[in-house]
C-alpha positions in Angstrom: 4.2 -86.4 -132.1 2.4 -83.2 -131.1 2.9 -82.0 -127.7 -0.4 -82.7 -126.7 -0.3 -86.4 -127.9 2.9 -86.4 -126.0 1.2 -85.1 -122.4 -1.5 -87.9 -123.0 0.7 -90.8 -123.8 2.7 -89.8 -120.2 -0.3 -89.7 -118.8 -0.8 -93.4 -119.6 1.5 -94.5 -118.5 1.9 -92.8 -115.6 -1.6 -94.0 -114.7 -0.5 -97.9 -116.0 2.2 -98.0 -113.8 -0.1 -96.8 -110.6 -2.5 -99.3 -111.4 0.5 -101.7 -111.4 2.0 -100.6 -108.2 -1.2 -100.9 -106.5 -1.9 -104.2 -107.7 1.7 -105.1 -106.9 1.3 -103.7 -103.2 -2.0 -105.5 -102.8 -0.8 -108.6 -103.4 2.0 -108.4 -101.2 -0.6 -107.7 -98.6 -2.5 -110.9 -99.6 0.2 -112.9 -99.5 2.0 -111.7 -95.9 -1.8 -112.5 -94.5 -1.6 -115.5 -95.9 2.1 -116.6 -94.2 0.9 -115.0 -90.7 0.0 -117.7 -88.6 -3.4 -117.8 -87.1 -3.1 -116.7 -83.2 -6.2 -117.4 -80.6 -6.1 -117.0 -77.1 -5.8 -120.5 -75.0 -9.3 -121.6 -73.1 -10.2 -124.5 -70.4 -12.6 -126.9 -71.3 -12.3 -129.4 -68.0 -10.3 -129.6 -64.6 -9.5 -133.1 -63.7 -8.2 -134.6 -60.4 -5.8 -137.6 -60.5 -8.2 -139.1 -57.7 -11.4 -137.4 -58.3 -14.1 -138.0 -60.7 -14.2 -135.8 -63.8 -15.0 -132.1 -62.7 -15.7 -128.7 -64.6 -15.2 -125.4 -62.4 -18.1 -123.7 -61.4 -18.5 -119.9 -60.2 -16.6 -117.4 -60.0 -14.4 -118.8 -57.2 -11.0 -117.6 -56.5 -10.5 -121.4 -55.1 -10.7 -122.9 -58.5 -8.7 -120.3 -60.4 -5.5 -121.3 -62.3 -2.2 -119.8 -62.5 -0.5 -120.7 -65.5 3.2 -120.5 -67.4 3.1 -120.8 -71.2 6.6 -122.2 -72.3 6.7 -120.9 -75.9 9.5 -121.9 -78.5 12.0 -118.4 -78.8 14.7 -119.6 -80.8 17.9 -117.6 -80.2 21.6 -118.0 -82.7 23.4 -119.8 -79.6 20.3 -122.0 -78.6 17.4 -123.0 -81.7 15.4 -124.7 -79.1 15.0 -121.8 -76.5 11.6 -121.1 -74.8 10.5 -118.4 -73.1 7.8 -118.1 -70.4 5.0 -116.3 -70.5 2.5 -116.2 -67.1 -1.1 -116.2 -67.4 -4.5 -117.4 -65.3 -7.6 -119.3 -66.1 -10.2 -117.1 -64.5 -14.3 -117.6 -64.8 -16.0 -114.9 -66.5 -19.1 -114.3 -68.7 -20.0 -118.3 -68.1 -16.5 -119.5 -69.3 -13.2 -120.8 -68.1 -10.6 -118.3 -70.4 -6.9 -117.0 -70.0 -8.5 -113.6 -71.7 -9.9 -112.9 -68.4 -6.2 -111.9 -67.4 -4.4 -109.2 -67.6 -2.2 -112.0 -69.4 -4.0 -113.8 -72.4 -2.3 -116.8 -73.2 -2.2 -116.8 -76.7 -1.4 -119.5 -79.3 -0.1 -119.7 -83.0 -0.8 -122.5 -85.3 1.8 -125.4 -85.5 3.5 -124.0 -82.7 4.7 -126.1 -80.2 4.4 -125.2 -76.2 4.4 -126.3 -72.7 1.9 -125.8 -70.5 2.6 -126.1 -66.9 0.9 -124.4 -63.6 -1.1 -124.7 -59.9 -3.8 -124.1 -58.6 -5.6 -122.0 -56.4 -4.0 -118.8 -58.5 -3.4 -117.0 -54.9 -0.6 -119.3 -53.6 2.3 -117.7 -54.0 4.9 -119.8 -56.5 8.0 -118.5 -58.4 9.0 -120.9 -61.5 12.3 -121.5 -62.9 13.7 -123.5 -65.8 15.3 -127.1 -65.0 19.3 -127.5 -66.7 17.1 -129.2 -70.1 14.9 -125.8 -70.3 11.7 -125.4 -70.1 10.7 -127.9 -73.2 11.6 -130.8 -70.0 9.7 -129.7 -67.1 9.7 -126.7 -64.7 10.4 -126.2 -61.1 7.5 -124.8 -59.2 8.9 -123.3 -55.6 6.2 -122.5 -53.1 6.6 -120.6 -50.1 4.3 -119.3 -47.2 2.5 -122.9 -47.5 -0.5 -122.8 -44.5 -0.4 -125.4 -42.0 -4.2 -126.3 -43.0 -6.4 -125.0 -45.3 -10.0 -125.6 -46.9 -8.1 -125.0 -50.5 -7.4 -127.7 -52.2 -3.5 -127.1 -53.4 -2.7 -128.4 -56.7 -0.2 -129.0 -59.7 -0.8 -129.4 -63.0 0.8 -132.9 -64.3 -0.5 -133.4 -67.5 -2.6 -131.3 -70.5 -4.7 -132.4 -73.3 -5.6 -130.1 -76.6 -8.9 -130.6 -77.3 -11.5 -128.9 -80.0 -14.6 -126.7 -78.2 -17.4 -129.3 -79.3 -15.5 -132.1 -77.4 -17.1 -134.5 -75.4 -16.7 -137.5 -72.6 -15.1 -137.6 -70.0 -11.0 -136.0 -70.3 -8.2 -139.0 -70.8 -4.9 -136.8 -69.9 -1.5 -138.5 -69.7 -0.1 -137.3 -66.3 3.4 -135.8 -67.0 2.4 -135.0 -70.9 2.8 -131.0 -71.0 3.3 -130.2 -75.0 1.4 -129.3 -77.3 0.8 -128.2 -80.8 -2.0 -126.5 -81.8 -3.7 -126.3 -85.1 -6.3 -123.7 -84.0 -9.3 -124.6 -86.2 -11.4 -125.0 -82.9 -8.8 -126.6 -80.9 -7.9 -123.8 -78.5 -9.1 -125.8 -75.3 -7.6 -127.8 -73.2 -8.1 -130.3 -70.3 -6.2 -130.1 -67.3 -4.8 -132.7 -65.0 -4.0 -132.0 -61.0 -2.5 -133.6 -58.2 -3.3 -132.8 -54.8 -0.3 -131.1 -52.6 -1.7 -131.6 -49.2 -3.4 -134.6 -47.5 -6.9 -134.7 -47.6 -9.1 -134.8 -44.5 -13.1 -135.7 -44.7 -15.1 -135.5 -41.7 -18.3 -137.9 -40.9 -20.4 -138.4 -37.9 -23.2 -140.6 -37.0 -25.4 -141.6 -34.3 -25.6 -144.5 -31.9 -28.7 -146.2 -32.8 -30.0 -147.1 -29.3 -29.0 -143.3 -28.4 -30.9 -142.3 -31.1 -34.0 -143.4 -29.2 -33.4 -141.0 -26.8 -32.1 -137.9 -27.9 -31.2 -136.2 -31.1 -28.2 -133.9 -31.4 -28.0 -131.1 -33.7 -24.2 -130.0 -34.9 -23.8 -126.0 -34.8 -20.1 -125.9 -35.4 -17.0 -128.4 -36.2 -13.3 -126.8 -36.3 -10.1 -128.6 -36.9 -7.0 -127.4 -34.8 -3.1 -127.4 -35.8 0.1 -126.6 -34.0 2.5 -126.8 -36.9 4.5 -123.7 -37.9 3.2 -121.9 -41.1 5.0 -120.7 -43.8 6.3 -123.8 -45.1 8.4 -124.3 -48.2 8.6 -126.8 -51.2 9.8 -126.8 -54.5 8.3 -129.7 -57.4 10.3 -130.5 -60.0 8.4 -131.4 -62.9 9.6 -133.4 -65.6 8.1 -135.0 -68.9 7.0 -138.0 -68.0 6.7 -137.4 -64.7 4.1 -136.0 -62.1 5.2 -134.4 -58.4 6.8 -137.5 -56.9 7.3 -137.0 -53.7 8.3 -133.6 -52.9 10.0 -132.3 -49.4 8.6 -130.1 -47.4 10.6 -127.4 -45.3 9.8 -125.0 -41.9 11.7 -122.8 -40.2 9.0 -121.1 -38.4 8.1 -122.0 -35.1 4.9 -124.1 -34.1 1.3 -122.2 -34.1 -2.0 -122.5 -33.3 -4.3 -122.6 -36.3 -8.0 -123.1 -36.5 -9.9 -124.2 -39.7 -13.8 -124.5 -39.3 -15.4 -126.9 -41.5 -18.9 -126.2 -40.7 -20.6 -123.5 -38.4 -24.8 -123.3 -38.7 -26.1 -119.5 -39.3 -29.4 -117.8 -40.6 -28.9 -119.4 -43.9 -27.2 -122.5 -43.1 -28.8 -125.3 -41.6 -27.8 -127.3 -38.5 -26.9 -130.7 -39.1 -29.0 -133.2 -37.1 -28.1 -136.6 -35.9 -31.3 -138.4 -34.9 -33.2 -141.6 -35.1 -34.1 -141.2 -39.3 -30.6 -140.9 -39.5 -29.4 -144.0 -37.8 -32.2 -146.1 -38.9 -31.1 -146.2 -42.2 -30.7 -149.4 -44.3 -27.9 -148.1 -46.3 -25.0 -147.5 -43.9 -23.4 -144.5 -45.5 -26.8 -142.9 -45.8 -26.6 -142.8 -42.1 -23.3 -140.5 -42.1 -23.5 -137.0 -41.8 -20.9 -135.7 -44.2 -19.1 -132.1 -43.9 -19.2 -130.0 -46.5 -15.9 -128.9 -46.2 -12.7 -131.1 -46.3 -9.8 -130.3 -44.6 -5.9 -130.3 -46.3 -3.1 -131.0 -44.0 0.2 -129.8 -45.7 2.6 -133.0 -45.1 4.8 -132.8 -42.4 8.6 -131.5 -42.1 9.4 -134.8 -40.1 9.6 -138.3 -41.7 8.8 -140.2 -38.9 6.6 -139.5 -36.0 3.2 -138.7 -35.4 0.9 -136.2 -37.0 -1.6 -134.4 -34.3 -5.0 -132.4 -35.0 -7.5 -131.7 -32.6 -11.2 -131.4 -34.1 -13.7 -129.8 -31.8 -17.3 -129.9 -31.9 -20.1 -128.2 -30.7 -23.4 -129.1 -30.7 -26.9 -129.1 -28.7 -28.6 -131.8 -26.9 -32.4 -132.4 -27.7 -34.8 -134.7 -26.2 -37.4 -136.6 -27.8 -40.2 -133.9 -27.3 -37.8 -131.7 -29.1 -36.6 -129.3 -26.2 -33.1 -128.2 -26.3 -31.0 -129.7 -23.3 -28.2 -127.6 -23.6 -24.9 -126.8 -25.6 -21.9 -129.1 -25.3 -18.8 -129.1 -26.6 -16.2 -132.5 -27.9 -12.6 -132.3 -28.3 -11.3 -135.8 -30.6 -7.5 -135.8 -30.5 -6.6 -137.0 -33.8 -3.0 -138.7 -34.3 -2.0 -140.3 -37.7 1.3 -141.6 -38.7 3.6 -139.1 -41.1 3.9 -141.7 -43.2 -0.1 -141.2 -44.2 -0.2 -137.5 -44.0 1.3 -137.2 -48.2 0.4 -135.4 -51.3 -3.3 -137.1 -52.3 -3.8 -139.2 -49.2 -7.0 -139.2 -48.5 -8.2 -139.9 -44.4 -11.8 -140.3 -43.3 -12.9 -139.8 -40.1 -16.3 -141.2 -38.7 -17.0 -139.8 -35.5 -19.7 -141.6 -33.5 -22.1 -139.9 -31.0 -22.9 -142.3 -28.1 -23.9 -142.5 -24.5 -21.5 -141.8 -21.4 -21.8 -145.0 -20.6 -22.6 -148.3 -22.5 -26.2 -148.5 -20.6 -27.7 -145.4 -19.9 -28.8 -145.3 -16.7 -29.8 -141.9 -15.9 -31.0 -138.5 -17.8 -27.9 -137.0 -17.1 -25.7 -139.7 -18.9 -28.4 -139.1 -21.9 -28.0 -135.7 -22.1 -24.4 -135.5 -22.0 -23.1 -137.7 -24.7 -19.2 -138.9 -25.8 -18.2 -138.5 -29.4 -15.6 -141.2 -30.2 -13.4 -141.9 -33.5 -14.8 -144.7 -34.7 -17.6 -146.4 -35.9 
């Protein structure tokens, strides 16, 4: 063989081999794509109550964000079933509900399993830890610095469902279910299931009908009033299964005054107005004048005894040719039993605007009115 048939043939198969490598290399490539499982970041379709109708946040409202803990399967040599947690938020951005709207995505693998668990609004402070079982059996959720009352509505998640982006109808999650395993082709959403924390209080008033025929009354602002200490404690210990059960709430603070208003009237808002329309109405709870806002009353320390509130309420007096009479102000002692102030009780108050006295017998009994509890 001449030297120059020699060059060539190494040349060959220098050039054979390359192609080889490369093909080799290539494939490899393929097929490591091929075992990495698919990841996606987790999303929230729907927000359901375990006493309210089916709801989707709206807004970008801090009130409705969701702080959540991904418990994800870390296997370790001394423990195969380990999980780890990773902390996240549902936040409302670009017209969706997303955990990429952190600063901690939540993200999922394929045929992974995980536990989902969290609270709700994101800006009560919580710190979780992992029950004996780990976190594949529940969590413990331990809140501190719990307000007295409070126009958030303060909530746990009990119970997630995995659901695909084009689903539709109403949620159907099992309270206490908190795995899941997703599959990713479109199911990267879930539904989320909450019970209430605190108490619920909602707020009516109406008109006395035969009062109505004399003078209307226009509400400017309602407050409600507590003397408990703030900064109360409580720790919920979720379980599979299982929602908040009754959980215990804890104070070593000493009693303070705190005012939540539930409705004052401004530029852009509206008074509300109790008149004859109003109380002529054939449908009785068309004849309510509903706030807005609802109150939550964190559950008391005690276990028996009486709960106390104070709602005041100011409001001007108008008579029938429409000229203001005068401001006045109402205080309504409110006293329920312990026993009803619990984690999603709900109390409603009808407050009832009447004349001083059962017949009124001068202008001055008409233009200072009594609001009484009750209908």
């Amino acid at each position: 063989m001449t030297e120059k048939m020699t060059y060539r043939w190494l040349w060959s198969c220098l050039v054979a081999g390359g192609l080889l490598l490369l093909s080799g290399c290539s494939a490899s490539s393929s097929d490591d794509d091929l075992q990495q499982p698919e990841q996606v970041a987790l999303q929230l379709r729907a927000v359901t109550r375990t006493d309210d109708a089916f709801t989707i946040p709206g807004g970008d409202n801090p009130a409705s964000s969701v702080r959540l803990f991904l418990a994800t399967l870390t296997p370790t040599n001394e423990n195969p079933n380990n999980y780890s947690l990773t902390e996240g938020s549902f936040s409302y951005k670009n017209s969706q509900w997303s955990s990429t709207n952190s600063l901690n995505p939540l993200i999922v693998k394929e045929e992974t399993p995980y536990y989902l668990y969290g609270y709700m609004p994101s800006s009560i402070s919580a710190t979780p830890s992992a029950p004996d079982e780990g976190y594949s059996k529940g969590i413990n959720l331990s809140f501190t610095d719990l307000p007295a009352i409070t126009s958030d509505d303060i909530c746990v998640l009990v119970g997630v469902q995995l659901v695909g982006a084009n689903s539709t109808g109403s949620p159907t999650v099992t309270e206490g279910q908190y795995g899941f395993r997703s599959n990713i082709k479109g199911q990267n959403y879930v539904n989320l299931l909450m019970a209430h924390l605190y108490a619920k209080l909602k707020v009516s008033f109406k008109i006395d009908p035969n009062y109505a025929e004399l003078r209307s009354i226009h509400l400017k602002e309602v407050t409600l009033t507590s003397k408990y200490a703030d900064g109360a404690s409580v720790t919920v210990n979720l379980r599979s299964g299982q929602g908040i059960g009754s959980p215990i709430f804890t104070s070593s603070g000493d009693p303070e005054e705190h005012i939540l208003t539930l409705f004052k009237s401004s530029a852009v808002i509206p008074e509300k107005v109790l008149d004859k329309a109003l109380a002529n109405q054939n449908d009785p709870t068309k004849s309510l004048v509903s706030l807005d806002l609802p109150a939550y009353c964190r559950p008391p320390v005690a276990v028996v005894g009486t709960y106390n509130l104070t709602l005041t309420t100011t409001y001007d007096v108008y008579d029938l040719k429409g000229q203001n009479l005068g401001e006045r102000v109402s205080e309504n002692k409110i006293k329920f039993d312990v026993a009803e102030v619990k984690p999603g009780q709900e109390k409603k108050l009808v407050l009832t605007v009447k004349p001083t006295y059962l017949y009124v017998l001068s202008d001055n009994d008409a233009d200072n009115p009594t609001i009484t509890l009750g209908e």
